[in-house]
Each structure stands twice: as structure tokens, then as C-alpha cells.
Residue, then its C-alpha position, 0 to 999 in steps of 0.5 A: x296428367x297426361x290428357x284431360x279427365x273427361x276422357x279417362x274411360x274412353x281413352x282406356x275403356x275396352x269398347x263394351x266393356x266396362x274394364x280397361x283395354x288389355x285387362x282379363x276381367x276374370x283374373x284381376x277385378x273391375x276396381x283393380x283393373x282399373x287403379x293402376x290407372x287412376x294411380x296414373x292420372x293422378x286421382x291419389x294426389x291429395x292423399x299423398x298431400x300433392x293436391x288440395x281436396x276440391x281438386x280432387x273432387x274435380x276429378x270424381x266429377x269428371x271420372x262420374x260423366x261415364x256410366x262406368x265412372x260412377x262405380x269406378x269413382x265410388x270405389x275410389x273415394x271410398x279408398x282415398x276417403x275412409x281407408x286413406x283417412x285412416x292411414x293418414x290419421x295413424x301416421x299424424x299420430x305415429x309422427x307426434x309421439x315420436x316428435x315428443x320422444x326425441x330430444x334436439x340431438x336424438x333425431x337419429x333414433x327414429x323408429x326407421x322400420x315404422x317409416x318403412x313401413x308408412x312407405x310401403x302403404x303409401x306405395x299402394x297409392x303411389x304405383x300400380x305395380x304391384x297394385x294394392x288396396x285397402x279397404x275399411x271394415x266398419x259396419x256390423x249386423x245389429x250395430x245400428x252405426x253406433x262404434x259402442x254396439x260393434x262386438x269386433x274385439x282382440x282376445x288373446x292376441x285373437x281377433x272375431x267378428x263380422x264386418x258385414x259392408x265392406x266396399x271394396x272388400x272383395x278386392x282388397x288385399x289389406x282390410x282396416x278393421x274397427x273393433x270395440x274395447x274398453x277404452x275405444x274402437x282400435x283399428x287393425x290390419x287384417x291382410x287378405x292373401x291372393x288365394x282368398x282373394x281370387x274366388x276361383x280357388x277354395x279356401x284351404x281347411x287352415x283358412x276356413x278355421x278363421x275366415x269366412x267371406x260373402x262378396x256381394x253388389x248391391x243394384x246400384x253401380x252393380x260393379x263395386x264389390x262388397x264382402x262381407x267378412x267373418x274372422x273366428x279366432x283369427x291371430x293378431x297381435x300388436x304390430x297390426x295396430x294401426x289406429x288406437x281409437x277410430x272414435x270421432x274420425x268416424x264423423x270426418x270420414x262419413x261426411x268426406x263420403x257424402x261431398x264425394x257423392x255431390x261430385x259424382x251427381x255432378x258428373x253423373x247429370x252432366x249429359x243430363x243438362x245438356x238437354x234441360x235447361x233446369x237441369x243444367x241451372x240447378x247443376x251450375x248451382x251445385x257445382x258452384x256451392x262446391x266451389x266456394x266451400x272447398x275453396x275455404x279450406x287448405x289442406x284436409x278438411x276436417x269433421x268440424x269444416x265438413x258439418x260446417x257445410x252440411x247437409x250438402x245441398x243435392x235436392x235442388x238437382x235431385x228435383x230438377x231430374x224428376x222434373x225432367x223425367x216427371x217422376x213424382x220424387x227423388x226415391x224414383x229416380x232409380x226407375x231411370x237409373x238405378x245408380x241415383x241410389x247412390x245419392x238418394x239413400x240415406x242410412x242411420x248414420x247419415x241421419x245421427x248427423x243431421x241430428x247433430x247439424x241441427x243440435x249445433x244451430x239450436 
């Protein structure tokens, strides 16, 4: 990399705005503005298996040390996390069976146009022309996070449902999403083309039969956009398989998640600790659990690793910053900021785990 992290947004912020220098907000995108350069200075690495996870880590915290970093950083984990997660499971698996089916001598038989395209995707994440970007379409009205209760499904080579949070979504040009069947909770490339994309353009009657899109933002780091999106009817056959059952990676990818939330807090209150002793102590403390446990795993941390840790140990910070604005609990902190949300707010999903950390050390 080319200059040390800290300075990523100064050196290629607009002054006063939160996009890059020389880019034209209106046309690309607060995410998309910036991947090109987080592509630069190395923030996909580990998903291209060029570096260990806690570096990357490292990475979130330094981007977080910004106010535009935090929702710079969530957008980014949020892509390398889940969507990354996704990607790089589908083709462990993909290589597997195809390692199975070849003989010693039949090596010259490998599907080349699959490999092809596992290129093409993980270009996305390897060069910044033209930029590219994925996002995961999981959650659902009334699901309850539960992958059974998603009603997402392929019927007559068709695809209908709703994904109602999809970070990132409103940028994105491919969309991995969940459905349920009989057997499990297949996962399938839904492409967005530029025109839906750029919401200055109305989708044209033949897009309106299939496609109906929200994008949204939510109070905290206000600069990531959500969609919500609606598919009637919408054509999909097999070769948009990219997953055949997204089941217990579920787990792993949610868990990544949150300890990528401990690296934004810790970048986040980095000014913070400089002006409170307490602060900078219980920061230190964080910052050091990350250390060690990370440090325990080569290669990509799984779901059983991940729990290993979990909950992640965030209140001792989190209470350090009520004590230094004397706010009576975390929940509160957003009166401050309202990107403390980000690390406070707990949804059904995150509660079902600590559920199972607890059924685990009874």
C-alpha cells in the first residue's frame, strides 16, 4: 500500500465532502466512489487470500478513525463479510466436486468456462475498472431471521419475493439472494443493470413487470444505502446458482459481521481516547482481546472459531464513552453521535447466537 491507512480519507477525501476527490456524487455513489480506492490500498486482500483476517481488520479500524469511514467501512465489510463469504464458499464447493470427478489424467477436463467465470467475480474485487459490486439479499418482511420462514422461491424457472435490507443494494450491480426450498436455502445471482441502478432514469414498463425497488438510509452512518427489492415472476434458471444451500454459513457470516463492528468502534473512539484516560484504557483492552484472538486463526475464521469468542467484549468501551459524556447507558450514545447504533443495536439474529453461546457452556 502506498501510504499508511489512517490517512485514506484525508488523502483522497474532497474537502467537505464526503466523496473522493474528482468524483461526481450525483452519477456513481457514496460506496462506488469509493471502492476503486479501497481496491487500491488493499482493503480486499484477505478475500483474495492475500492476507490474514485480522489484517484486515486493522484496516476497518484505521478507515473508522474518519467520520466518513464508519459508513465507508460498513459498506465495505459488509461486501467482503457476506457477499465475499458467499462467493468464496460457492467456489470451495464448486472446486471440491470437481476434484472429485476427475481422474489423475482428466485434469484437462476442468469446467474452464466455470473458471472463467470465478474470474470475473473476483475481478470485482481485484480492479476498480470497471467497478463492480455485490450485495446479499437475506432478510425478509416477517421472517423473524429465521431461513425457514423466507418465502423467496424458484418457480418455473421464476424467481418472486422481497428482500427488505439489503445494504449496499442500492449500488450494487449483482445481488446474491436467499430463497427457501424443499431441501434448503439456495442462493442466486440476481444482476441489476446500470439503468435500474441510476435512479434518475424510470424503469421502463418490461423492468416494472418484474422489479420493484425502495433504496433507503437508515439514521446511522446515513451514507450507506439500503433497497429494499421486490421480484415478481422474475426469469432465472440454473446457471444463476451460485449457492446450493446458504444454511449454517448464515452463522459464520453474521458473527464476521459483528467482530468487524469491534474494529469500527475501535477506530471510531480513537479521538476519543485521546482526551480520556478511561476511554483510551478500555480502547487498549479491546484492541488487544482483537489481537489475540485473531491472531489464534490462520486462514478464514469459521462459525465455530467465531462463537469461540463471542459476545464480543464491546461494553467496557461502550461504558467508558457514557462515562465521559455521562450518559446514563450505551442506547444513549446516539444522542452524541448517531452512528454509536451501529454498535449498540441488537437485532433477532444477533440475540439466537447468544442463545446458542449460552446453550453451548451449559
Amino acid at each position: 500500500m502506498s501510504e499508511t491507512l489512517e490517512n485514506l480519507i484525508l488523502k483522497y477525501g474532497e474537502p467537505g465532502s464526503p466523496y473522493p476527490k474528482d468524483r461526481e456524487e450525483l452519477e456513481i455513489g457514496f460506496y462506488r466512489s469509493w471502492k476503486p480506492i479501497l481496491i487500491k490500498e488493499g482493503f480486499f486482500r484477505f478475500l483474495l487470500g492475500l492476507e490474514t483476517y485480522l489484517e484486515f481488520q486493522k484496516k476497518l479500524s484505521h478507515l473508522a478513525e474518519e467520520p466518513v469511514g464508519v459508513s465507508l467501512g460498513l459498506s465495505c465489510m459488509v461486501e467482503v463479510n457476506v457477499a465475499g463469504g458467499i462467493l468464496s464458499q460457492a467456489e470451495q464447493i464448486q472446486r471440491e466436486n470437481q476434484g472429485q470427478n476427475l481422474n489423475q489424467n482428466d485434469h484437462q477436463n476442468r469446467d474452464t468456462n466455470s473458471v472463467g467465470v470465478w474470474d470475473l467475480f473476483w475481478d470485482a474485487f481485484r480492479t476498480g475498472n470497471p467497478t463492480k459490486i455485490f450485495a446479499v439479499g437475506v432478510s425478509e418482511p416477517g421472517w423473524e431471521t429465521k431461513l425457514r420462514k423466507l418465502s423467496s422461491t424458484i418457480v418455473n424457472g421464476t424467481l418472486s419475493g422481497t428482500k427488505s435490507f439489503i445494504t449496499n443494494g442500492a449500488e450494487a450491480d449483482f445481488i446474491l439472494w436467499v430463497t427457501k426450498s424443499d431441501v434448503g436455502n439456495p442462493v442466486y445471482l440476481v444482476r441489476r443493470n446500470k439503468r435500474i441502478r441510476n435512479q434518475s432514469e424510470e424503469l421502463k414498463p418490461n423492468d416494472q413487470k418484474f422489479i420493484t425497488e425502495e433504496s433507503f438510509h437508515t439514521d446511522f452512518t446515513p451514507l450507506v444505502t439500503h433497497l429494499k427489492l421486490t421480484l415478481c415472476e422474475y426469469p432465472i434458471d440454473s446457471s444463476y446458482l451460485i449457492l446450493e444451500n446458504y444454511g449454517k454459513l448464515g452463522i459464520e457470516l453474521r458473527l464476521k459481521e459483528l467482530l468487524s463492528l469491534v474494529s469500527l468502534l475501535i477506530g471510531k473512539t480513537k479521538k476519543v481516547s485521546l482526551e480520556n484516560e478511561l476511554v483510551a484504557e478500555e480502547r487498549k483492552k479491546l484492541n488487544l482481546w482483537r489481537e489475540n484472538f485473531l491472531s489464534q486463526c490462520q486462514g478464514n475464521p469459521d462459525a465455530d472459531f467465531l462463537l469461540s469468542g463471542f459476545p464480543y467484549p464491546t461494553e467496557g468501551l461502550l461504558l467508558a464513552l457514557c462515562k465521559h459524556w455521562n450518559l446514563e447507558s450505551p442506547k444513549d450514545l446516539k444522542s452524541v453521535d448517531p452512528d454509536y447504533q451501529l454498535f449498540v443495536w441488537e437485532d433477532q439474529f444477533t440475540k439466537a447466537l447468544v442463545q446458542k453461546k449460552n446453550r453451548n457452556l451449559s
